[in-house]
C-alpha positions as CSV (number, residue, x, y, z in Angstrom):
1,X,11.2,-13.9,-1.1
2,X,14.1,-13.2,-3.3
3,X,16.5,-10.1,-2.6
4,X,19.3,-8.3,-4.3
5,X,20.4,-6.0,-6.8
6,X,19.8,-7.2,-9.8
7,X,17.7,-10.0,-8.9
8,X,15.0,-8.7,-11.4
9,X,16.5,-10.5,-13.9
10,X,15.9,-14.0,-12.0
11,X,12.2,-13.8,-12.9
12,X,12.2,-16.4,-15.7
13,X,13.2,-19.1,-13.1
14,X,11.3,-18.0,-10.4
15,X,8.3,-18.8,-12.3
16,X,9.1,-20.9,-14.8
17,X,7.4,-24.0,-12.2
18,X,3.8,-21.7,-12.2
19,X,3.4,-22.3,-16.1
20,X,0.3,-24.1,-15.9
21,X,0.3,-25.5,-20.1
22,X,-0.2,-22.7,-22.6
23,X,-2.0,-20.7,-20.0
24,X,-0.9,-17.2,-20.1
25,X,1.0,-15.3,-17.3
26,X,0.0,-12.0,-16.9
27,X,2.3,-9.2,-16.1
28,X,0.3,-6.0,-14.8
29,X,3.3,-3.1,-15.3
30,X,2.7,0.0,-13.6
31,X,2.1,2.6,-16.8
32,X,4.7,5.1,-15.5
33,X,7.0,1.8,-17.5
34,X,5.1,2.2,-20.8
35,X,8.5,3.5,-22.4
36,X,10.8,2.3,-19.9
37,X,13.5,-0.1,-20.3
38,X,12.2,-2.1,-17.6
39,X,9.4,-3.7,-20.2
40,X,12.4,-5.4,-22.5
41,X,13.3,-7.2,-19.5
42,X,10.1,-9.0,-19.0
43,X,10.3,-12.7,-19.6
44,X,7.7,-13.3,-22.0
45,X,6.8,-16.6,-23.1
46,X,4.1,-18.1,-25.5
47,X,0.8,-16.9,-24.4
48,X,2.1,-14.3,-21.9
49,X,0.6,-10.9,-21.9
50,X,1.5,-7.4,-20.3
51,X,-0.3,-5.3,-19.5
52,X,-0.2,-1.6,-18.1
53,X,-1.8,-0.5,-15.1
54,X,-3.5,2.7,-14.8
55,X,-3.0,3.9,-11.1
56,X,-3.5,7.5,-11.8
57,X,-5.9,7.0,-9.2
58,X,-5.7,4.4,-6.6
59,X,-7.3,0.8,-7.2
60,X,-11.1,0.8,-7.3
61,X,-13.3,-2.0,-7.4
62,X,-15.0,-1.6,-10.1
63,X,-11.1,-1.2,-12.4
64,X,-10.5,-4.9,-10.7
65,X,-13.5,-6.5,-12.1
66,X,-13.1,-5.0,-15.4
67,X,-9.5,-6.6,-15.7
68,X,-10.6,-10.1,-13.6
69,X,-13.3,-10.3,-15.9
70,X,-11.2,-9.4,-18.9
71,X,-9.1,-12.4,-18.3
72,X,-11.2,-14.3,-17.7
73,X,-13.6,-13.7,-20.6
74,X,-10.3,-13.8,-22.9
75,X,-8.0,-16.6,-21.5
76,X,-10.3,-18.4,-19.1
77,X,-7.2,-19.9,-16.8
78,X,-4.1,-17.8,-16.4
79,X,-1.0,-19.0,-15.0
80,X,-1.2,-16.2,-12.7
81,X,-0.8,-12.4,-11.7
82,X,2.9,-11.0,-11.8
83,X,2.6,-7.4,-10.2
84,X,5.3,-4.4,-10.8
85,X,5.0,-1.3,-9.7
86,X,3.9,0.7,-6.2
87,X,2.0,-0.4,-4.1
88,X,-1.5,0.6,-5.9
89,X,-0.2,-2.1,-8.7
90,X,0.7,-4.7,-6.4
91,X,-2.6,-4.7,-4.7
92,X,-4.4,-4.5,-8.0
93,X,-2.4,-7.8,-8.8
94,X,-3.3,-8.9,-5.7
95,X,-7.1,-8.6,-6.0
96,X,-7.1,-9.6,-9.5
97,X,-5.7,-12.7,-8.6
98,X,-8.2,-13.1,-5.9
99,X,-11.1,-12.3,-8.5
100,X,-10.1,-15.3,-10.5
101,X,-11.4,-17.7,-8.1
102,X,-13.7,-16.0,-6.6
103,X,-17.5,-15.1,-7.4
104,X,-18.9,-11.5,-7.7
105,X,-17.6,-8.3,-7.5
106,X,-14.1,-7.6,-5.3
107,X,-16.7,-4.8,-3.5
108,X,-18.1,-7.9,-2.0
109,X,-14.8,-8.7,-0.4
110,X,-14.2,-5.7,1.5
111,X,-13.3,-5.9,4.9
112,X,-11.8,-9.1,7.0
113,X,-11.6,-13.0,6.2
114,X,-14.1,-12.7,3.6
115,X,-12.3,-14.4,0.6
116,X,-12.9,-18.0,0.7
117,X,-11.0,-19.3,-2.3
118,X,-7.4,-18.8,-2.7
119,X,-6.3,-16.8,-5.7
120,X,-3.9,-17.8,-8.6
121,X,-0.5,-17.5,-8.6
122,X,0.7,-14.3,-7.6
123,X,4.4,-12.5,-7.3
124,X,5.1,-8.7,-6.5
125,X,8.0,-6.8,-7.3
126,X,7.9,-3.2,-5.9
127,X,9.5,-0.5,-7.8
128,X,8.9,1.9,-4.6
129,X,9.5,1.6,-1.2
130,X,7.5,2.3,1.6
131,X,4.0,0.9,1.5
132,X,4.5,-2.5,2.8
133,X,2.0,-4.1,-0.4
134,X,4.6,-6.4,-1.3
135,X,4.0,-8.1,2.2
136,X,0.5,-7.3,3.4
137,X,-2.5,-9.4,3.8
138,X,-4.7,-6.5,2.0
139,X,-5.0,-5.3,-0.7
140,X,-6.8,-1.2,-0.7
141,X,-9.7,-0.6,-2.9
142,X,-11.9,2.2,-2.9
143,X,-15.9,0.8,-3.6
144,X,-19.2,2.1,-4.1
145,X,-19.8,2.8,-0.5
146,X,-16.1,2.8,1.3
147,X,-12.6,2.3,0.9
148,X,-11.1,-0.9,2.9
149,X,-8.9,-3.4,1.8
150,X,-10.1,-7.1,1.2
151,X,-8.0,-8.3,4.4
152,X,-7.6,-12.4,4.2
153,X,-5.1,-14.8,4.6
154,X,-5.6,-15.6,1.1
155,X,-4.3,-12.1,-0.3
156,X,-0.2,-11.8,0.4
157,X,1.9,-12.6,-2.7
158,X,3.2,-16.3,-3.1
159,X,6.5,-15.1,-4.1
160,X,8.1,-11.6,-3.8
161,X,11.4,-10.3,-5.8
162,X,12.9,-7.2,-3.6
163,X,15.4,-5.8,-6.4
164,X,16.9,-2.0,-5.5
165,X,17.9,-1.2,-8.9
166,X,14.2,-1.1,-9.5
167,X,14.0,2.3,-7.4
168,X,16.8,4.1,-8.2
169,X,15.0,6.4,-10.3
170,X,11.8,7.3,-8.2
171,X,11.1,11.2,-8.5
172,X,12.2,12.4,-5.1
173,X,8.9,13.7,-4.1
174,X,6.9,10.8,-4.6
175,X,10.3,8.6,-2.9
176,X,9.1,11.0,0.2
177,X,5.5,10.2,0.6
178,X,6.1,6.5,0.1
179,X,8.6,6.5,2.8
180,X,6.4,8.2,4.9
181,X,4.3,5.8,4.4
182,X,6.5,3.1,6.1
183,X,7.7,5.7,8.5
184,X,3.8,6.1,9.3
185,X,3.2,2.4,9.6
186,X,6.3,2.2,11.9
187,X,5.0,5.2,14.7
188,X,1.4,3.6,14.6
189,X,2.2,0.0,14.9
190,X,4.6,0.5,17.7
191,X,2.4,2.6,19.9
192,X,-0.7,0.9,19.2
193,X,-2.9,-1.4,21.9
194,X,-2.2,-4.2,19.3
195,X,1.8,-4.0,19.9
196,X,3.3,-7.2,20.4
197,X,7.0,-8.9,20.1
198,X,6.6,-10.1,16.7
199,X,5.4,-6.6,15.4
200,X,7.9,-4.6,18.1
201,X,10.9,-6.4,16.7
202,X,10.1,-5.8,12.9
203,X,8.4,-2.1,13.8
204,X,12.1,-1.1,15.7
205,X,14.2,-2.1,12.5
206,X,12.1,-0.7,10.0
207,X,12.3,2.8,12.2
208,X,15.5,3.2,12.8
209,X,16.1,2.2,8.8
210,X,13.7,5.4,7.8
211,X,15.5,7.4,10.6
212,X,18.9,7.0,8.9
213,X,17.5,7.3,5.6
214,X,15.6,10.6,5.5
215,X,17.1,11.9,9.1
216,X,20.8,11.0,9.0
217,X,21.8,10.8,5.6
218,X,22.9,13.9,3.8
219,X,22.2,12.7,-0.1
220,X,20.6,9.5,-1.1
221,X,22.7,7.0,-2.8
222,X,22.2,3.3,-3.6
223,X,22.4,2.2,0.2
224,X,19.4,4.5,0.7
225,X,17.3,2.5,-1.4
226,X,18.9,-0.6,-0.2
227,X,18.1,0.4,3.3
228,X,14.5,1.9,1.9
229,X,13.4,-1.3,0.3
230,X,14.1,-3.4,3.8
231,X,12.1,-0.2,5.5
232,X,9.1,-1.0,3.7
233,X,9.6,-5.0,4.3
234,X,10.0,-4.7,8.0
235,X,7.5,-2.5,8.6
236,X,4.7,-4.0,6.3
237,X,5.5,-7.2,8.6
238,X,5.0,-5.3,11.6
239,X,1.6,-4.5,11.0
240,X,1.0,-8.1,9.8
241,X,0.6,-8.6,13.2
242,X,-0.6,-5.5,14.6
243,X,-2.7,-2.8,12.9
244,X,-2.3,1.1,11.7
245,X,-3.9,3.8,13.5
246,X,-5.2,7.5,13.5
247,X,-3.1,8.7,10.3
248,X,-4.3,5.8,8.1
249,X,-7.7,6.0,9.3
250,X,-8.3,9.6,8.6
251,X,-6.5,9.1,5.5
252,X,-8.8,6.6,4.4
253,X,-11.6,9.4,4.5
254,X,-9.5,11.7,2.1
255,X,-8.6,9.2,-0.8
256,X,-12.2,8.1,-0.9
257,X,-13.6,11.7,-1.3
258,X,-10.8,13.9,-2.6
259,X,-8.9,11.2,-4.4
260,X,-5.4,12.1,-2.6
261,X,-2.8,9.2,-2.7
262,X,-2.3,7.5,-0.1
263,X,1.4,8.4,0.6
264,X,0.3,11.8,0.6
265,X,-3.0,11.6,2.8
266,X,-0.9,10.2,5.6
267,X,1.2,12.6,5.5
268,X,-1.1,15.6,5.7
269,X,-3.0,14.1,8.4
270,X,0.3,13.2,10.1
271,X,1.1,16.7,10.3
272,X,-1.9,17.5,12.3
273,X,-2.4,14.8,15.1
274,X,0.5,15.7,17.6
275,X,-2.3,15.2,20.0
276,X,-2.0,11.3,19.4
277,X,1.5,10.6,18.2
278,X,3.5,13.8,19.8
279,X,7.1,12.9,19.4
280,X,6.1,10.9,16.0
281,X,4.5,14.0,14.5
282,X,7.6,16.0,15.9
283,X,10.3,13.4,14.0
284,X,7.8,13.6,11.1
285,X,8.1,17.4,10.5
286,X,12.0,17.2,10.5
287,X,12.2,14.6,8.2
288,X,9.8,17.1,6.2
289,X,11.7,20.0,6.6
290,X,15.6,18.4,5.8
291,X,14.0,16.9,2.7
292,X,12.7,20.0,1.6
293,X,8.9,18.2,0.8
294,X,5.9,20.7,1.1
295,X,2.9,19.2,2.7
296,X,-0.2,20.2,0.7
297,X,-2.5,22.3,3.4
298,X,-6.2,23.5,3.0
299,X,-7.4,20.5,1.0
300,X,-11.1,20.3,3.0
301,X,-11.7,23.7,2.8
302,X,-15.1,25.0,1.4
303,X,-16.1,21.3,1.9
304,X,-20.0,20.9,2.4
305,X,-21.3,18.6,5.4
306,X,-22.6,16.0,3.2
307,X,-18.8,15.7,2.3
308,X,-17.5,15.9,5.8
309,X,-20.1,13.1,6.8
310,X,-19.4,11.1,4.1
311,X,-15.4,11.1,4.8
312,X,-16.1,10.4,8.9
313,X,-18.3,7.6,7.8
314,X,-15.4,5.7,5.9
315,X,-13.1,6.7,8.5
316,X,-15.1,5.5,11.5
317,X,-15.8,1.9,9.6
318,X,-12.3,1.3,10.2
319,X,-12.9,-0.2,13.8
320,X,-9.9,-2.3,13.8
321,X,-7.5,0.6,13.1
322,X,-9.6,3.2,15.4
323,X,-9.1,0.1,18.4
324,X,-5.4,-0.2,18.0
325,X,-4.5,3.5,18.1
326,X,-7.3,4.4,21.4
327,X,-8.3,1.1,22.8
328,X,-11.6,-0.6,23.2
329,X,-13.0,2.4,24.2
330,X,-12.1,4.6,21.3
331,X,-16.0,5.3,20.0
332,X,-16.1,7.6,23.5
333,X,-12.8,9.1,22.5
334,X,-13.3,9.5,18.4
335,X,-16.8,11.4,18.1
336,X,-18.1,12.5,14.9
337,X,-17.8,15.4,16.4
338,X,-13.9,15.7,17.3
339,X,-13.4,13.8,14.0
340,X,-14.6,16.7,11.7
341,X,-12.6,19.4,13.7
342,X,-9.7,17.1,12.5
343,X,-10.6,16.9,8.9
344,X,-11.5,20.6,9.2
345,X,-7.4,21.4,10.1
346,X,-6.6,19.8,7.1
């Protein structure tokens, strides 16, 4: 891990010793960059390519084997994946690089410890804050049947370059929803069953670093995304070793059905489960309200109950996340039943 402003512009070096011959490296740009400055700065060397990342929708499975396959049709060995953008780009580098080594489709990986070959080369350089990508050992992909990240020790980034120049020009709005995101990951990891010291200690910082930033602070300036950026560091750590909960869960159900980002799913679930996060949820809707951020509202209604079931089904697969936020006993708790009066609220 590299930090620092400016420290973008130590990419060359950083991996210069992952050139493997004339085999390309392949930088996968968020597109918002497609006329950006940010492209001139790449350091592109003989084979190198770029290319741009389409994450008008989040990463599916079947966009990852079109571009693993691409490369590896095209160049056959690649010196690996350099990832810059949110957090949808990093964990499409992520599973591309993944995809290079390993057989099939990325739908076959989804779920826990099922990759069994590490990936190529891989670096992440987030240009939000908030999602905790750049550290994570998933990587989010909605599939034929489900949305669930392909979880394995084999998917965090070998190198990651945390520059906060890079977000100094996020659209406030989106900035919002990604925080939230952290903010999210904070509240769920810290008052989950999984909680431990090593996820307490980087769940605490990364709290009271979103407190000061959307709570405390009356305009954002460069120390906000300073303070941002290490946000989204510590509390992607903290759920390294613990999990999510209720939010991410339900949100999980919305992005596969609806399409809604991420960012944004969390937060209109958030806004709706005071019953299992009360002074979370309270904290949430004044960080709403000083930021002057409207939550979309109504977004299930008219919904049929083929949809409804289809959305409770992907939510209720994710057993890990359901366990830390109720217990081992959270199928007794969580009914399909008491699960579609939630998604009916929203």
């Amino acid at each position: 891990m590299i930090y620092g402003r400016g420290s973008f512009d130590q990419l060359d070096e950083i991996i210069a010793p992952h050139r493997k011959a004339d085999a390309s490296m392949v930088f996968l740009v968020d597109h918002y960059f497609e006329d950006k400055p940010l492209l001139g700065r790449l350091p592109i060397r003989g084979n190198d390519k770029v290319f741009a990342a389409d994450v008008t929708y989040e990463p599916k499975t079947t966009y990852v084997d079109e571009l693993a396959n691409y490369l590896k049709d095209q160049y056959g060995v690649v010196s690996g994946i350099i990832g810059i953008g949110g957090g949808s780009t990093m964990d499409l580098a992520k599973a591309i690089s993944l995809m290079m080594t390993n057989p099939g489709s990325s739908a076959d990986y989804q779920g826990w410890d099922l990759v069994k070959n590490p990936g190529v080369y891989k670096a992440g350089i987030p240009t939000l804050s908030g999602t905790g990508a750049e550290v994570s050992r998933t990587t989010v992909l909605t599939g034929p049947t489900k949305k669930l990240g392909m979880n394995s020790d084999y998917t965090p980034f070998d190198q990651i370059v945390l520059d906060p120049q890079l977000t100094a020009n996020a659209p406030g709005n989106q900035r919002f929803y990604t925080g939230m995101d952290c903010y999210i990951h904070c509240i769920e990891s810290l008052e989950g069953t999984y909680l431990n010291a090593f996820s307490k200690s980087y769940g605490e910082k990364a709290l009271q670093l979103c407190r000061e930033v959307f709570l405390n602070k009356e305009e954002w300036d460069d120390e906000s995304d300073d303070q941002l950026m290490m946000a989204s560091y510590a509390g992607g750590m903290s759920i390294a070793y613990s999990q999510v909960g209720v939010a991410h869960a339900v949100s999980y159900g919305l992005s596969y059905l609806l399409g809604t980002k991420h960012g944004v799913g969390n937060c209109i679930v958030m806004n709706q489960i005071e019953e299992f996060y009360p002074e979370g949820v309270a904290e949430f809707k004044r960080m709403v309200d000083k930021n002057k951020v409207e939550i979309p509202a109504g977004i299930t209604r008219g919904l049929t109950d083929e949809q409804f079931d289809t959305m409770i089904n992907v939510s209720l697969g994710m057993k890990p996340l359901w366990e830390n936020a109720l217990g081992k006993n959270w199928e007794k708790i969580m009914t399909r039943e008491k699960l579609r009066s939630l998604y009916e609220k929203l």
